[in-house]
C-alpha positions, -999 to 999 in steps of 0.1 A, spaced: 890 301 -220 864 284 -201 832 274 -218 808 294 -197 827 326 -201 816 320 -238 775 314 -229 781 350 -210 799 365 -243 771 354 -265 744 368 -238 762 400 -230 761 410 -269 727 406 -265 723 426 -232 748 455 -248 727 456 -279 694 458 -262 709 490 -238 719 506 -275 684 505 -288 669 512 -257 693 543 -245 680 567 -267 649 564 -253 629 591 -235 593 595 -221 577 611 -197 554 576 -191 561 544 -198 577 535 -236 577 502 -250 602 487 -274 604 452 -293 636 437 -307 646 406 -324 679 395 -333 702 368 -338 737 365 -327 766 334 -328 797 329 -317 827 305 -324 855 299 -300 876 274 -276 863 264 -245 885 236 -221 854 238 -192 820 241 -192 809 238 -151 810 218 -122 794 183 -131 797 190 -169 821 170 -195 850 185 -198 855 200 -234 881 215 -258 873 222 -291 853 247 -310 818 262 -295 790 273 -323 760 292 -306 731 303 -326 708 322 -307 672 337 -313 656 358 -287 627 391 -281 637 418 -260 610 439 -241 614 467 -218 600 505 -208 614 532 -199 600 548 -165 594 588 -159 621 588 -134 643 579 -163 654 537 -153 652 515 -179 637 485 -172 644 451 -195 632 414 -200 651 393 -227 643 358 -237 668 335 -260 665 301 -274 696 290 -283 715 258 -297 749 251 -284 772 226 -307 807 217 -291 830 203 -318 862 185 -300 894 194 -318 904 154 -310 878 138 -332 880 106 -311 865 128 -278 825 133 -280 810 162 -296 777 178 -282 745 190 -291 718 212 -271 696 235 -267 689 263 -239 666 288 -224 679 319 -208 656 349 -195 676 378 -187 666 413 -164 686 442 -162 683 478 -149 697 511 -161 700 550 -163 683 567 -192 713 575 -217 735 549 -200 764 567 -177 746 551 -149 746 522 -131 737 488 -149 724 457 -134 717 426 -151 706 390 -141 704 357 -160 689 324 -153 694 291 -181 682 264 -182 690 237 -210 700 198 -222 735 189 -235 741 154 -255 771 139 -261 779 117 -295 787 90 -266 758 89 -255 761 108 -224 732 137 -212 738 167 -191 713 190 -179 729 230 -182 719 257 -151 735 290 -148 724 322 -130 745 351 -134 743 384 -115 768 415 -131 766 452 -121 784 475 -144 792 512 -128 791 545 -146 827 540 -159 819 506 -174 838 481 -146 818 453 -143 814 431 -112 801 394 -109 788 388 -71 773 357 -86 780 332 -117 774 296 -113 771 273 -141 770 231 -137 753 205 -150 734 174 -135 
């Protein structure tokens, strides 16, 4: 499983869980709702993205982030998430380099009131690997994923790499 399939995972939780509390949402105006949460996930990764270290071992991702959105009279739901998170990659070869960072990600996505609709999502992060060796790597990914009334998702675009 490759490492940035694993940032999406994390990310996604927190996309599907923001939808859930905002779906049963209904106004005639514009409605406002707050959300904090916390989410982390532990898993094998054997890539992270063009330019980055290659890595297998065991991913631990703590993440923090605020969700806002409203919900417009013609029934779209319109959302802005930001996440701080901290990435530690622990190799299962303890003579390989582990790795420690941090991240930004803001996250905008689009829906139907009650959710059979159309959903639309798009991420940008930004963040700082360091390796035990010594080495630095600077993270970018933007994702864009559309999922259709009968939950097939599509990427059109997903890059992830590090300078």
């Amino acid at each position: 499983m490759r490492h940035r399939t694993l940032i999406c995972a994390g990310a996604l939780v927190a996309a599907t869980s923001l939808l859930a509390a905002a779906g049963p949402a209904h106004a005639s105006g514009l409605q406002r709702f707050d959300n904090t949460w916390t989410e982390q996930d532990f898993s094998h990764g054997d890539e992270i993205g063009a330019g980055c270290p290659s890595f297998v071992g065991t991913l631990e991702e703590d993440l923090s982030g605020r969700d806002v959105g409203f919900l417009t009279a013609d029934g779209i739901a319109h959302v802005h998430t930001t996440v701080q998170g901290v990435v530690t990659l622990t190799p299962d070869d303890p003579a390989d380099p582990s790795f420690h960072g941090s991240y930004a990600m803001v996250q905008t996505g689009t829906y139907t009131d009650g959710g059979s609709g159309t959903k639309v999502m798009t991420r940008a992060v930004n963040g700082t690997l360091a390796g035990s060796d010594g080495s630095s790597y600077q993270l970018h990914e933007t994702l864009h994923l559309t999922t259709d009334g009968r939950g097939r998702s599509t990427v059109s675009l997903d890059h992830l790499s590090c300078s």
